[in-house]
C-alpha positions as CSV (number, residue, x, y, z in Angstrom):
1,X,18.5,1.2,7.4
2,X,21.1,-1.7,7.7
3,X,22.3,-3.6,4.2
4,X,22.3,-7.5,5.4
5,X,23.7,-10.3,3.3
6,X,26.4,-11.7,1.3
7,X,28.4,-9.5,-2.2
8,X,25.1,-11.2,-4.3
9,X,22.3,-10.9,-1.9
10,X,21.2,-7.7,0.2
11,X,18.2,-7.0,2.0
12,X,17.6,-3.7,4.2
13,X,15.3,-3.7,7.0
14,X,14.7,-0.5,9.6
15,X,16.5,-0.7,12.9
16,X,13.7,-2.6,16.1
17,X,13.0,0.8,18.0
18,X,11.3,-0.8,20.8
19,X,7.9,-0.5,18.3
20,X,6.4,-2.9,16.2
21,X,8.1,-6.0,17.8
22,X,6.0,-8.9,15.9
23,X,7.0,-7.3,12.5
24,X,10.6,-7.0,13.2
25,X,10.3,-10.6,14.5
26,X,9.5,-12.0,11.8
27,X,11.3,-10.0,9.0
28,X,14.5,-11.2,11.0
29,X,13.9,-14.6,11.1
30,X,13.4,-14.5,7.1
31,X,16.7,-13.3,7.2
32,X,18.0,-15.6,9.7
33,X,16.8,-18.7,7.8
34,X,17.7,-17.0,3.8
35,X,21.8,-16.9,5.4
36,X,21.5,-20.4,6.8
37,X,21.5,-18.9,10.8
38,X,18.3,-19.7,12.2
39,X,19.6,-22.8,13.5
40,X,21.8,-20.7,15.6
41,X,19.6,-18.8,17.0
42,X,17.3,-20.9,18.2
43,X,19.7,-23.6,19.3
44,X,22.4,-21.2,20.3
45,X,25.9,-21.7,21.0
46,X,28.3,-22.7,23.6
47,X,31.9,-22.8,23.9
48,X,33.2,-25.6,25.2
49,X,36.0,-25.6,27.8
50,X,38.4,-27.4,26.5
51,X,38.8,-28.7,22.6
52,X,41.2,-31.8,24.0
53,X,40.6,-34.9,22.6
54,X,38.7,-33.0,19.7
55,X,39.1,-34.4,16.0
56,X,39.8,-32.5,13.2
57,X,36.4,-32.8,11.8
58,X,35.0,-32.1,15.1
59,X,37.1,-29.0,15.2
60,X,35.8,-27.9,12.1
61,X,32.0,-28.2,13.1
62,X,32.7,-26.5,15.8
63,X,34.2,-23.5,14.3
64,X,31.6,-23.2,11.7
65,X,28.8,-23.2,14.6
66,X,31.0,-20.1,16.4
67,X,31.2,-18.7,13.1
68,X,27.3,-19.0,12.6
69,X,26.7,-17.6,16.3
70,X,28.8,-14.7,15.6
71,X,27.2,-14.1,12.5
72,X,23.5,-13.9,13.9
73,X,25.1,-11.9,16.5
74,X,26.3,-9.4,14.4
75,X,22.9,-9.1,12.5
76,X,21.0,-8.7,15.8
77,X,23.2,-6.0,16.9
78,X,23.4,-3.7,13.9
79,X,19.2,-4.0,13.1
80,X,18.9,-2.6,16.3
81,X,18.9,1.6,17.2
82,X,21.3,2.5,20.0
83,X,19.0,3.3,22.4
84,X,17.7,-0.6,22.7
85,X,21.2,-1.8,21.9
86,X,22.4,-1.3,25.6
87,X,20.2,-4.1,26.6
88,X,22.1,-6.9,24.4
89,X,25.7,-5.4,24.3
90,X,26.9,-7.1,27.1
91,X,25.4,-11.0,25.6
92,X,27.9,-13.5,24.5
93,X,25.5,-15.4,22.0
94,X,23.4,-14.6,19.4
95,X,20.2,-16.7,21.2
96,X,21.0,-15.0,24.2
97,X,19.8,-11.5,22.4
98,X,17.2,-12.8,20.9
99,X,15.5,-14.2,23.5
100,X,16.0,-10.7,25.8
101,X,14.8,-8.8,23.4
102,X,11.6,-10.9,22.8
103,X,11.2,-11.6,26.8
104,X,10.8,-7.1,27.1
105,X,9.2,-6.2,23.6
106,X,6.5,-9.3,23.0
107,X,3.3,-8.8,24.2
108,X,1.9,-11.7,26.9
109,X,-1.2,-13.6,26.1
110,X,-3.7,-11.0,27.7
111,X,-2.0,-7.6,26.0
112,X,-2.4,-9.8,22.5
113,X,-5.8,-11.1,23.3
114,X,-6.8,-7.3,24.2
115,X,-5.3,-6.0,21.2
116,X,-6.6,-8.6,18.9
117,X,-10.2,-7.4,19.8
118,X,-9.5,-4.2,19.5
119,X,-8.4,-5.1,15.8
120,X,-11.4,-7.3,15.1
121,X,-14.2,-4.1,16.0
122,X,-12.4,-2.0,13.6
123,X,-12.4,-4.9,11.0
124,X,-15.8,-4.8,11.8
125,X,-16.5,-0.9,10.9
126,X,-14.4,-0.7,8.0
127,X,-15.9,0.8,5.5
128,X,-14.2,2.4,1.8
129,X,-14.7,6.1,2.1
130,X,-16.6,7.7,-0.8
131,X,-13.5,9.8,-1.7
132,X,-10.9,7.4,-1.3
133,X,-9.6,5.2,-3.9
134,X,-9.6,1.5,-4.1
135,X,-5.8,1.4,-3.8
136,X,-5.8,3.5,-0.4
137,X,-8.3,1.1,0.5
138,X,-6.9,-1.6,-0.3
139,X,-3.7,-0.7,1.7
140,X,-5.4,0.2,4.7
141,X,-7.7,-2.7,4.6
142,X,-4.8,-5.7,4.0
143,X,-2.8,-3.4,7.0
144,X,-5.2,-4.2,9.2
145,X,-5.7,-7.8,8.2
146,X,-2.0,-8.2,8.7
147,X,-1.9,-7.0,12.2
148,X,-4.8,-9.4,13.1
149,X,-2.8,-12.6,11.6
150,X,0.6,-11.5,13.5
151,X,-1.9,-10.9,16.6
152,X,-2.5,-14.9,15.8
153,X,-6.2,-14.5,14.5
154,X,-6.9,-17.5,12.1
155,X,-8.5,-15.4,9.8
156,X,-9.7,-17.1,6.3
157,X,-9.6,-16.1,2.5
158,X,-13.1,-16.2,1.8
159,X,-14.2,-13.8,4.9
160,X,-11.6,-11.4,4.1
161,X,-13.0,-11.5,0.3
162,X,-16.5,-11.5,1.9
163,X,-15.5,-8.0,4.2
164,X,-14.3,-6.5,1.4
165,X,-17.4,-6.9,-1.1
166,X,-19.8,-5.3,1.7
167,X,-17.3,-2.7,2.4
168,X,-17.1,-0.9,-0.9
169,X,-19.6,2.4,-1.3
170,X,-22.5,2.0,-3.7
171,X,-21.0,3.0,-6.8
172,X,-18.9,-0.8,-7.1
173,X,-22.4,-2.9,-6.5
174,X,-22.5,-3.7,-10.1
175,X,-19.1,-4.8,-9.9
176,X,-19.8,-6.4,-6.4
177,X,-23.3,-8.3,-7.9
178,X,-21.4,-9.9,-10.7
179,X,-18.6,-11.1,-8.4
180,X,-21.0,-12.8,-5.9
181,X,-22.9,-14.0,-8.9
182,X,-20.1,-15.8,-11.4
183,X,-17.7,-16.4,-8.8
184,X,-17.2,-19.0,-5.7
185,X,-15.7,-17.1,-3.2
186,X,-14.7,-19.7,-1.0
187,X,-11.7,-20.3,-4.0
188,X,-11.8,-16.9,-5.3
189,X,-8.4,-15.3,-4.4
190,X,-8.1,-11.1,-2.5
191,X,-5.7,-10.7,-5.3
192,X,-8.3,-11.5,-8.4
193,X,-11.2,-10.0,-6.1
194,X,-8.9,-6.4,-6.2
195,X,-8.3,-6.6,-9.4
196,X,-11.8,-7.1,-10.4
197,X,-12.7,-3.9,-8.6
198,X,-9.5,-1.9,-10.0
199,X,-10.2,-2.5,-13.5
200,X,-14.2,-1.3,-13.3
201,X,-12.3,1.6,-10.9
202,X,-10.5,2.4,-14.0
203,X,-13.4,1.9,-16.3
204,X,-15.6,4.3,-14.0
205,X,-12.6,7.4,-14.3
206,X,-13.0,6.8,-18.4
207,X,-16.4,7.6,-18.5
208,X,-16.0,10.3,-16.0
209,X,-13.8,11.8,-18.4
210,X,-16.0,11.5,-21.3
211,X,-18.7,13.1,-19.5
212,X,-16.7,16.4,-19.2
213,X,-16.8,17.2,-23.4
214,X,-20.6,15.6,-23.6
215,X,-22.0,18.3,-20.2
216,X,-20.6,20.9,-22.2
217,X,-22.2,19.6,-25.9
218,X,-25.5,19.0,-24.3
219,X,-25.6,22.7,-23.2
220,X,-26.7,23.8,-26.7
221,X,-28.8,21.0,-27.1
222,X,-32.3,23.1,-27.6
223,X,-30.6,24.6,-30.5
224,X,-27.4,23.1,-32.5
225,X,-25.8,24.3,-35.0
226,X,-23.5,23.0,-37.5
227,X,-20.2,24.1,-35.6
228,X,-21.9,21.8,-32.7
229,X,-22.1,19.1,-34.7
230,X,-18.6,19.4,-35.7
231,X,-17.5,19.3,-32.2
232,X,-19.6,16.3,-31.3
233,X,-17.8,14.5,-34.0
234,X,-14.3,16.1,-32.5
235,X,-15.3,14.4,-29.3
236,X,-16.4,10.8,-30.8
237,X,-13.1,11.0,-32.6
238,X,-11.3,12.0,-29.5
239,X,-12.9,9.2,-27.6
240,X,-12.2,6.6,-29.8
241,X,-8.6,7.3,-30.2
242,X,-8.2,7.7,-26.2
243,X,-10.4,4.6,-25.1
244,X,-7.3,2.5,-24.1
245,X,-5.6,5.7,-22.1
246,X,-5.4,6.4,-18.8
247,X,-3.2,8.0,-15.9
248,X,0.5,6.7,-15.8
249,X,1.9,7.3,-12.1
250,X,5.1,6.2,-12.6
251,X,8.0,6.0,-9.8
252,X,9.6,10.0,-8.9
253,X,12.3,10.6,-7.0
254,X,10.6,13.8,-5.3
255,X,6.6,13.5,-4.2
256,X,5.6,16.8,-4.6
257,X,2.5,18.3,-4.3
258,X,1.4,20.3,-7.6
259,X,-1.9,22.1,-8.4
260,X,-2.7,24.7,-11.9
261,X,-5.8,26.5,-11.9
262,X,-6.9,28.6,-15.1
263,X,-10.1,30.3,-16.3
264,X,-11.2,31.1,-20.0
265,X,-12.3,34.5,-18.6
266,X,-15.7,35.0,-20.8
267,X,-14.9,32.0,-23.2
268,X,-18.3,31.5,-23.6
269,X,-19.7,34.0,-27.0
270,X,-23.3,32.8,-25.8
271,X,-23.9,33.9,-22.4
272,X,-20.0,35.7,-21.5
273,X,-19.5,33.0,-18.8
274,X,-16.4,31.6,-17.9
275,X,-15.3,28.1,-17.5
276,X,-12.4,27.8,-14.4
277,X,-11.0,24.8,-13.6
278,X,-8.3,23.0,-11.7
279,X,-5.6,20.2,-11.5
280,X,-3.8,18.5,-8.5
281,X,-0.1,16.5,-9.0
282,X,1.7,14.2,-6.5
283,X,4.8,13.0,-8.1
284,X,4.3,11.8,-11.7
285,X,0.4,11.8,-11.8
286,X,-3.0,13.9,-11.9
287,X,-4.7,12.7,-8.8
288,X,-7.6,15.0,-8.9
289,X,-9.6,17.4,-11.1
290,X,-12.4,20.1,-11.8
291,X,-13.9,21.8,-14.6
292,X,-16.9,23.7,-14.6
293,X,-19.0,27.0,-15.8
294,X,-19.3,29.6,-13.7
295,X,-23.3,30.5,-12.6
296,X,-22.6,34.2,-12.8
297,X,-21.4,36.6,-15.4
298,X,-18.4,39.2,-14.3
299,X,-17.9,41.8,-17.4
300,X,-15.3,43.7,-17.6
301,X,-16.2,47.6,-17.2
302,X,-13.9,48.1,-20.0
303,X,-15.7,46.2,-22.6
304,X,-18.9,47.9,-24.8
């Protein structure tokens, strides 16, 4: 990853590999036009034969637009990996790399307009998956759209708010119905449109989490005592004090895979059963859960 840019200003970009050409494009002409250099690169540079006759000023410009050619150059050269760099090692200018390295690596107007169909179908038969969350989603969903606008599709806000709306399972059509219903979509941003669906996402996981301590109160529902009723009013405490919380998943600097399992073993004084359950980490955060009571009953043979 090559560190580009003056003492107060770095950005890093990956090396072109001979992949991905229409994203490397345009990250480097970003660059280019941040450091003042795009100018060069489109224009180029050429030295002149002979600098008689030249005035002082003139002089000046003219080293300045070397300076700028070199410049580009340089940046060209070091975001690109050694096996493509054998292809502009022998240029003299910083257009003259550019331009051979777009002449092999950019697709002509048949590979794109291939391409770009092959994009629109799977726009077409993207759908959320029941077990994926709306973040995943999300990510795959705006990849997809980005590949279709560097393929040159025109493609508008409000159909790309419009896709996502019919593309979520059936679990978001509350969500979804009071969306369509309150807001324009031809104005309404992806942005406020995913963060409509996060926040009743989150509000979803809450009331999965409630539901846990209330399954395991409404077991003894046919007959409660008064040690149920405390713990019902254990759990409306708990609940109150936690209706805010949620999961933090904050940055680690190691994504590693976790999981804890336990069992009560015959926690249950009722029936003997037990009550096993499961967690799974990546990084910082609980990603996914189980708790539940086991159908059978597994005494010990050395209990009487």
């Amino acid at each position: 990853m090559a560190n580009i840019g003056s003492s107060n200003q770095q950005v890093s970009i990956l090396p072109f590999d001979g992949e991905n050409y229409d994203f490397w494009f345009v990250k480097m002409k970003t660059i280019f036009k941040s450091l003042g250099l795009w100018e060069s690169v489109v224009e180029g540079f050429t030295e002149p034969n002979t600098t008689e006759g030249m005035t002082e000023n003139q002089k000046k410009k003219l080293d300045e637009k070397r300076q700028k050619d070199a410049s580009a150059l340089s940046l060209i050269q070091k975001n690109v990996t050694d096996p493509i760099f054998p292809r502009i090692m022998r240029v003299e200018s910083a257009k003259e790399a550019w331009e051979t390295l777009r002449n092999e690596f950019q697709s002509d107007d048949k590979v794109r307009a291939i391409k770009l169909q092959s994009l629109r179908k799977d726009l077409e038969n993207m759908k959320m998956k029941e077990d994926e969350t709306l973040k995943d989603y999300s990510s795959r969903f705006l990849e997809l759209i980005n590949q279709m606008k560097t393929h040159g599709e025109d493609i508008s806000n409000q159909r790309i708010v419009e896709k996502i709306l019919i593309s979520l399972p059936e679990k978001f059509d509350p969500i979804v119905a009071v969306i369509e219903e309150t807001k324009d979509l031809s104005t309404l941003s992806v942005q406020e449109v995913m963060a409509s669906l996060k926040s009743y996402e989150q509000r979803m996981a809450r009331h999965t989490e409630k539901a846990v301590e209330t399954s395991l109160l409404s077991r003894f529902m046919q007959a409660p005592s008064h040690f149920h009723l405390g713990a019902a009013k254990r759990v409306l405490r708990y609940i109150q004090g936690t209706i805010d919380y949620g999961i933090m998943n904050g940055r680690s600097k190691e994504v590693k895979l976790t999981g804890f399992c336990d069992s009560d073993f015959g926690g249950c004084k009722d029936d003997m059963k037990s009550t096993s359950g499961y967690c799974f980490t990546l990084g910082s955060g609980v990603f996914s859960w189980l708790s539940k009571k086991q159908q059978s009953v597994a005494q010990s043979s050395a209990e009487t």
